[in-house]
Each structure stands twice: as structure tokens, then as C-alpha cells.
PyMOL Python script that loads the backbone (N, CA, C, O; Angstrom):
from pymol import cmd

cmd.read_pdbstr("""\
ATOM      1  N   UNK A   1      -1.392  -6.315 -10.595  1.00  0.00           N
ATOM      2  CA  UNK A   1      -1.736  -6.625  -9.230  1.00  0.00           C
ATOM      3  C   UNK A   1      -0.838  -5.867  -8.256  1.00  0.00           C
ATOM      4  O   UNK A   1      -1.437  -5.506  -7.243  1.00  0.00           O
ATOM      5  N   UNK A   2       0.774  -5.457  -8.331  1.00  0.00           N
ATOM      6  CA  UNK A   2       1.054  -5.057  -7.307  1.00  0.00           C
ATOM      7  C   UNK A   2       1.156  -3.258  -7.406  1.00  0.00           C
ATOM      8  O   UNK A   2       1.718  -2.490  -6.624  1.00  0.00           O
ATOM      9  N   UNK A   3       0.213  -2.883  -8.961  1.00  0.00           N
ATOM     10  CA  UNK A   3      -0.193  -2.056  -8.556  1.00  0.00           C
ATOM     11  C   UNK A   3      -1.056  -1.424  -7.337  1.00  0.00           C
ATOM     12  O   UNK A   3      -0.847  -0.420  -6.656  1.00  0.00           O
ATOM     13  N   UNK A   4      -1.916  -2.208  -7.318  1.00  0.00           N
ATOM     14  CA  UNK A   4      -2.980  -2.294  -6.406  1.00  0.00           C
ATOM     15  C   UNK A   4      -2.523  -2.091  -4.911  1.00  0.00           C
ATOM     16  O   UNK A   4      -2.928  -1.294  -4.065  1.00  0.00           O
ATOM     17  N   UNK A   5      -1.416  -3.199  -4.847  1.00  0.00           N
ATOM     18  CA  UNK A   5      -0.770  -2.993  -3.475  1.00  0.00           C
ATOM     19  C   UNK A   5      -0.529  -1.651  -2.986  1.00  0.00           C
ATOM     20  O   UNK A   5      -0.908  -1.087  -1.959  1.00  0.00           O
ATOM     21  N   UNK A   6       0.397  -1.160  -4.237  1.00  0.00           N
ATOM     22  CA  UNK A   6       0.896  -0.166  -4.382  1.00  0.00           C
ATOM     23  C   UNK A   6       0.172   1.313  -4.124  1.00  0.00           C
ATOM     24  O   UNK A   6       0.733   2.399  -3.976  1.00  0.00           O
ATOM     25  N   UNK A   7      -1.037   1.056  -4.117  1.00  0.00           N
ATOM     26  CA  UNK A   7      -1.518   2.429  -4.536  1.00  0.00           C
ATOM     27  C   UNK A   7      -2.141   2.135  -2.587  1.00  0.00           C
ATOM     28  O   UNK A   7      -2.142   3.075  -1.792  1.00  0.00           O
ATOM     29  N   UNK A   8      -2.523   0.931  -2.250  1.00  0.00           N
ATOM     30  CA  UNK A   8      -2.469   0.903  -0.691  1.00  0.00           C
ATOM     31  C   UNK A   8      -1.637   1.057  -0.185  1.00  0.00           C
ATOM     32  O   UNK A   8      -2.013   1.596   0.856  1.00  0.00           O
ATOM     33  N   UNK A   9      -0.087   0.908  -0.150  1.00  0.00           N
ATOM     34  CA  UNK A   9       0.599   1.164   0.616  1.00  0.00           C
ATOM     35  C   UNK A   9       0.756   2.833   0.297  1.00  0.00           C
ATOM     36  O   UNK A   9       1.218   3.444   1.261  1.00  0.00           O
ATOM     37  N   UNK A  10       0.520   3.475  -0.618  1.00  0.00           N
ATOM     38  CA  UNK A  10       0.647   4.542  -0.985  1.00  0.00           C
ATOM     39  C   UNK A  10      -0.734   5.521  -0.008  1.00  0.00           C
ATOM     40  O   UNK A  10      -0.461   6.687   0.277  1.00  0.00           O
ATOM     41  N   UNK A  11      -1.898   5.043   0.358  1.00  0.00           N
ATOM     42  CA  UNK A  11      -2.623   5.334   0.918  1.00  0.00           C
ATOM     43  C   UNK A  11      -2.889   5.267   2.318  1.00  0.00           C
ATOM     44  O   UNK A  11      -3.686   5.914   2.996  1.00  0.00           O
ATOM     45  N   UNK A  12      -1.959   4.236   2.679  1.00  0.00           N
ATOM     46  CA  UNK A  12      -1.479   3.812   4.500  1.00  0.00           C
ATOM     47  C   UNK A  12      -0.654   4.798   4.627  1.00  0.00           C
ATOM     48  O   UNK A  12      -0.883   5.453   5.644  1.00  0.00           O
ATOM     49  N   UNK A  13       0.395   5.245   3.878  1.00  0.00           N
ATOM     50  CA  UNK A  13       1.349   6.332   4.063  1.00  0.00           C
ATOM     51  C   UNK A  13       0.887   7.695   4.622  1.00  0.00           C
ATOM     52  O   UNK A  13       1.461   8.378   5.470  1.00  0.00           O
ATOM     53  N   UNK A  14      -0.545   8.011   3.818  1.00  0.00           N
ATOM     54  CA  UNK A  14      -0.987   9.073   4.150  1.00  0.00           C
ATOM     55  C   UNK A  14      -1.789   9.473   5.584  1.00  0.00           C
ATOM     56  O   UNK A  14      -1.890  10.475   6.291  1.00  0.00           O
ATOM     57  N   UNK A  15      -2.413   7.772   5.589  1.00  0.00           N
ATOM     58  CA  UNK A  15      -3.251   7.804   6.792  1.00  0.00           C
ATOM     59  C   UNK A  15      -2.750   8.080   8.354  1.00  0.00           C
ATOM     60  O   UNK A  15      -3.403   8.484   9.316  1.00  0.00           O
ATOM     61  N   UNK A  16      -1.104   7.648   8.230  1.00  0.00           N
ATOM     62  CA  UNK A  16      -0.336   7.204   9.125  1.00  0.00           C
ATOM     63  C   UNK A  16       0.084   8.724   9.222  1.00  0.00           C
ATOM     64  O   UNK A  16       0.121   9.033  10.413  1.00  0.00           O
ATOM     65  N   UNK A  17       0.444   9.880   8.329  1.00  0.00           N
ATOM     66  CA  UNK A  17       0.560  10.778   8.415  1.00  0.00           C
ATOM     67  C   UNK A  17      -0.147  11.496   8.643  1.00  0.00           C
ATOM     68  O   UNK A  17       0.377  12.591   8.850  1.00  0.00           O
ATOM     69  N   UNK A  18      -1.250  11.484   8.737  1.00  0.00           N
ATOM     70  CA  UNK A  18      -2.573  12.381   8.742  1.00  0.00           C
ATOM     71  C   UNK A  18      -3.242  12.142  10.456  1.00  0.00           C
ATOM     72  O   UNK A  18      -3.753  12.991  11.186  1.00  0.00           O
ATOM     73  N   UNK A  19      -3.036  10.875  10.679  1.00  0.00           N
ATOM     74  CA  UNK A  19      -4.051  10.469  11.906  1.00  0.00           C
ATOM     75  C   UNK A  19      -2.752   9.479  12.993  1.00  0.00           C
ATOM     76  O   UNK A  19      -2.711   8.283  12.706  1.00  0.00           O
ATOM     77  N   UNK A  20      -2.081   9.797  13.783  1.00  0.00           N
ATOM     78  CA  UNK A  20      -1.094   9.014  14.180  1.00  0.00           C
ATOM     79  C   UNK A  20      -1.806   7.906  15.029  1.00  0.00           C
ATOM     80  O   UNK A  20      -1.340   6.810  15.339  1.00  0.00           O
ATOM     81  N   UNK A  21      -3.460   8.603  15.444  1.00  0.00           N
ATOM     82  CA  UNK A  21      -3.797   7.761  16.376  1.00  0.00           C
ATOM     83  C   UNK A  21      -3.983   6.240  15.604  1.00  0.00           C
ATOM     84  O   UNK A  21      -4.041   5.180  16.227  1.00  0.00           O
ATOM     85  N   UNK A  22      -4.047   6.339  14.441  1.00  0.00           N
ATOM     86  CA  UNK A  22      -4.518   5.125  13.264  1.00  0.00           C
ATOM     87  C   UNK A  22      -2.973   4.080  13.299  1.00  0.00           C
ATOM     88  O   UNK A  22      -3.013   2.860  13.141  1.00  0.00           O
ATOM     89  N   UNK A  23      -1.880   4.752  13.501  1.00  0.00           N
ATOM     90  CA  UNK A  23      -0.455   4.408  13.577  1.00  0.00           C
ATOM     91  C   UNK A  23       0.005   2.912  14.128  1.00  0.00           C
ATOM     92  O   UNK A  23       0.908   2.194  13.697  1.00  0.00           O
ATOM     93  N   UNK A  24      -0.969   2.666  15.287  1.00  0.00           N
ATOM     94  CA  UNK A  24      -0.898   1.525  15.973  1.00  0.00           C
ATOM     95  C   UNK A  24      -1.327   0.240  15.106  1.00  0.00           C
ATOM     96  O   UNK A  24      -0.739  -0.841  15.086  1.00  0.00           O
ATOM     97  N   UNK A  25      -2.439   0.588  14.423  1.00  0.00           N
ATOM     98  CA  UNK A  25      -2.733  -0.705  13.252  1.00  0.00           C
ATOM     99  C   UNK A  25      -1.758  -1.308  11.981  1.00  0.00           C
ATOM    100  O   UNK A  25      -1.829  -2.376  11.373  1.00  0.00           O
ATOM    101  N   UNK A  26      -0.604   0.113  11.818  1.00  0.00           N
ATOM    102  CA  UNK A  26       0.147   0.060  10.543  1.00  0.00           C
ATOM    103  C   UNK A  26       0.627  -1.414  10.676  1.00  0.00           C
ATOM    104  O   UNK A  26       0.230  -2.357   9.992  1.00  0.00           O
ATOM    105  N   UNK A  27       1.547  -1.449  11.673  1.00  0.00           N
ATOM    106  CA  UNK A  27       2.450  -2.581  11.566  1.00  0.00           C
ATOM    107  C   UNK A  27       1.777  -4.057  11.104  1.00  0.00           C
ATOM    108  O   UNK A  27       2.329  -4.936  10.442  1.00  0.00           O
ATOM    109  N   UNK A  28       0.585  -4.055  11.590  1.00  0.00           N
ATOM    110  CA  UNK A  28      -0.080  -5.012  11.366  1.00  0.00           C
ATOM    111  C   UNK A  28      -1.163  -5.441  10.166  1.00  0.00           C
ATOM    112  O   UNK A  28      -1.602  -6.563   9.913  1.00  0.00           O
ATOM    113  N   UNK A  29      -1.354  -4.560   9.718  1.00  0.00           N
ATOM    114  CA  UNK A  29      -1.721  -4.413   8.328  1.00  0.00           C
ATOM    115  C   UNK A  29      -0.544  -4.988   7.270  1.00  0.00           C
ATOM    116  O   UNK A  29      -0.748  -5.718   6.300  1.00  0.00           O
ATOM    117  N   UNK A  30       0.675  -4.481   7.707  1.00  0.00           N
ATOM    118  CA  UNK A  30       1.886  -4.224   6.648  1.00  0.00           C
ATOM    119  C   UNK A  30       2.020  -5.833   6.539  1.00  0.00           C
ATOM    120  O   UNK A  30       1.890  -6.544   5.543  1.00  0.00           O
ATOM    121  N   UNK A  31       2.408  -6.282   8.251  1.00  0.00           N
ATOM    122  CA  UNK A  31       2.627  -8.116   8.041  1.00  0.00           C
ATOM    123  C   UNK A  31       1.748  -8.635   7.512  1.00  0.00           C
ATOM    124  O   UNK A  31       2.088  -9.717   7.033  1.00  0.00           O
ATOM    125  N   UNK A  32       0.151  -8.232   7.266  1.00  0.00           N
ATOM    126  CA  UNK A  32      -0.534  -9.223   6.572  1.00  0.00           C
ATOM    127  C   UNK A  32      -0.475  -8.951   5.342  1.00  0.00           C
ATOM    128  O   UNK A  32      -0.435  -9.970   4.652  1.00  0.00           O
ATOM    129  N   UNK A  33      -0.444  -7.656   4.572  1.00  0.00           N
ATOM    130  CA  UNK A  33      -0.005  -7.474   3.634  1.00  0.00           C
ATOM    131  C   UNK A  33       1.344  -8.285   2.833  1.00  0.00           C
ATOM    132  O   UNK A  33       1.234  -8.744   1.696  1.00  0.00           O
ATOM    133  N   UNK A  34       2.404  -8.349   3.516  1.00  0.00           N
ATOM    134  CA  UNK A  34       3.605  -8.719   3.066  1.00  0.00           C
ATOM    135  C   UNK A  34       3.609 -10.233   3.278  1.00  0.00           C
ATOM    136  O   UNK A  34       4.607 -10.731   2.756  1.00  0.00           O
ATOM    137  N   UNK A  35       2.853 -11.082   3.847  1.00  0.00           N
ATOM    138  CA  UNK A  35       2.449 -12.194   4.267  1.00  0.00           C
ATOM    139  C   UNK A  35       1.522 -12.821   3.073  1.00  0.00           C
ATOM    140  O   UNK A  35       1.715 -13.991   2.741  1.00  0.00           O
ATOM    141  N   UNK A  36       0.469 -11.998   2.400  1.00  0.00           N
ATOM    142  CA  UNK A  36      -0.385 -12.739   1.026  1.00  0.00           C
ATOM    143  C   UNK A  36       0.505 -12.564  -0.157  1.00  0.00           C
ATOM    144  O   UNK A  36       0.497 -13.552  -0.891  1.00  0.00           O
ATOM    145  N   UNK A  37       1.233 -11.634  -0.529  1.00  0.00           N
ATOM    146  CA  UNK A  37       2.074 -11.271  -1.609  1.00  0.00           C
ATOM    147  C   UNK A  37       3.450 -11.570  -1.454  1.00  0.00           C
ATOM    148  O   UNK A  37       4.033 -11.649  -2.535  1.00  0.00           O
ATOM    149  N   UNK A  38       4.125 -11.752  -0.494  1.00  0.00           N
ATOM    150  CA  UNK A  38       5.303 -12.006   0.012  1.00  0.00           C
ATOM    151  C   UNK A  38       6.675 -11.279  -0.593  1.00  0.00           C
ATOM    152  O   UNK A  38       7.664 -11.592  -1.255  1.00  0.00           O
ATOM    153  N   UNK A  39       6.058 -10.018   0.106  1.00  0.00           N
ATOM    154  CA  UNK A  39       7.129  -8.983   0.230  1.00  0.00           C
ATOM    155  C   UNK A  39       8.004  -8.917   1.030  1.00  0.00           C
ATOM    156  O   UNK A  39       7.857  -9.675   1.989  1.00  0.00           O
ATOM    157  N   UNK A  40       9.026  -8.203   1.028  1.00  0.00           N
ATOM    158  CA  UNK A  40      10.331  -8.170   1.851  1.00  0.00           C
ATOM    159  C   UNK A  40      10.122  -6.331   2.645  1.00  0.00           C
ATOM    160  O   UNK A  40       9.930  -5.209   2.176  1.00  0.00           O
ATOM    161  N   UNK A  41      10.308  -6.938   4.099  1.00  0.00           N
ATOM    162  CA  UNK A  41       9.626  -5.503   5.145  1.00  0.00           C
ATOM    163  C   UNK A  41      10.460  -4.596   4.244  1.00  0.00           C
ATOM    164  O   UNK A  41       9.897  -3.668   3.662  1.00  0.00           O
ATOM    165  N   UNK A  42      12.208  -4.882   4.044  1.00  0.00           N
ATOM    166  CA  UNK A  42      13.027  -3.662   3.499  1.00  0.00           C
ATOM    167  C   UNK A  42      11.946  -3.571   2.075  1.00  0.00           C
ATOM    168  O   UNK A  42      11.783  -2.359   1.939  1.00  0.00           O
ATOM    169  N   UNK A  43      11.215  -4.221   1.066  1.00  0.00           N
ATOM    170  CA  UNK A  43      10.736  -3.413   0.154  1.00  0.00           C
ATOM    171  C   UNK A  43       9.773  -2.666   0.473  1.00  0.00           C
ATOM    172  O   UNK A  43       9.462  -1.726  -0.258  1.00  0.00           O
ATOM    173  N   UNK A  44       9.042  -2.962   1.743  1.00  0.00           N
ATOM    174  CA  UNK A  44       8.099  -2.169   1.832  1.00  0.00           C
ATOM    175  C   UNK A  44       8.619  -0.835   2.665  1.00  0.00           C
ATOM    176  O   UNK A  44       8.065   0.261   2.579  1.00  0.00           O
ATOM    177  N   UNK A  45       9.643  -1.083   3.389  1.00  0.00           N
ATOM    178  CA  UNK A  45       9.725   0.366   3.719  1.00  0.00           C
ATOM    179  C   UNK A  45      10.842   1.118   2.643  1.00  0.00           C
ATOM    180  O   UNK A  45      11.151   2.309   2.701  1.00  0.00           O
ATOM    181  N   UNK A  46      11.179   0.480   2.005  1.00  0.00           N
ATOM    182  CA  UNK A  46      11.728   1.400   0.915  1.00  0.00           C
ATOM    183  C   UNK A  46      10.630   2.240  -0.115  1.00  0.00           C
ATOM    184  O   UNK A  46      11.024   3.256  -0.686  1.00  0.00           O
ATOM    185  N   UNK A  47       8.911   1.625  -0.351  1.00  0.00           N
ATOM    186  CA  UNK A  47       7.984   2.385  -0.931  1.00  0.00           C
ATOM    187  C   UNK A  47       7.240   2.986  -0.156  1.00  0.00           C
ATOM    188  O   UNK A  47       6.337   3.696  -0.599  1.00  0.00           O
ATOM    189  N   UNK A  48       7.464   2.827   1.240  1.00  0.00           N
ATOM    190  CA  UNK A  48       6.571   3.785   2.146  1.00  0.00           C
ATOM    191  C   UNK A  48       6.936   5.001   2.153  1.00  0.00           C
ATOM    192  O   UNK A  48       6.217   5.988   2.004  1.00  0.00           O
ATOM    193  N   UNK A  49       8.376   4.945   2.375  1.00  0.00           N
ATOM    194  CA  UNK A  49       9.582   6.359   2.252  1.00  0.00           C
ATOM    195  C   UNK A  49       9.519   6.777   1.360  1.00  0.00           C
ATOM    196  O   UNK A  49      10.237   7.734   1.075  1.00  0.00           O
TER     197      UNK A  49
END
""", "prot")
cmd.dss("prot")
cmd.show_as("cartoon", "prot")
cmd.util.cbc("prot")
cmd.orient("prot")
């Protein structure tokens, strides 16, 4: 399962790089993300990086 995450946060990475105008949704994606699985923001920006 947190493959799965994984391969989304791996795919937000790109989007966010590719389209900045898309940039404004990240943050909010990430809290609901880290909110059903209950991740820690530092783990997620340690796999975004």
C-alpha cells in the first residue's frame, strides 16, 4: 500500500515540476494525503526531494 502512495507522491513531484501553475493544489493534496495514511510532512518532504 504505501507503495502506491509512493509512486503518487513520485508523480505530484513531476507535475509540480512540469506545470507550476498546478503548484497551488500541491499543498493540499499532500495534507489530505498525509491525513488518510498518517504521514509525517518531514517524511513526505524527505520523498518528494
Amino acid at each position: 500500500m504505501v507503495e502506491k502512495y509512493m509512486a503518487l507522491l513520485w508523480c505530484l513531484k513531476i507535475q509540480v515540476e512540469r506545470a507550476y501553475s498546478r503548484a497551488v493544489s500541491v499543498p493540499t493534496f499532500l495534507k489530505k494525503l498525509m491525513n488518510i495514511i498518517g504521514m509525517s510532512e518531514q517524511w513526505v518532504a524527505a520523498q518528494i526531494k
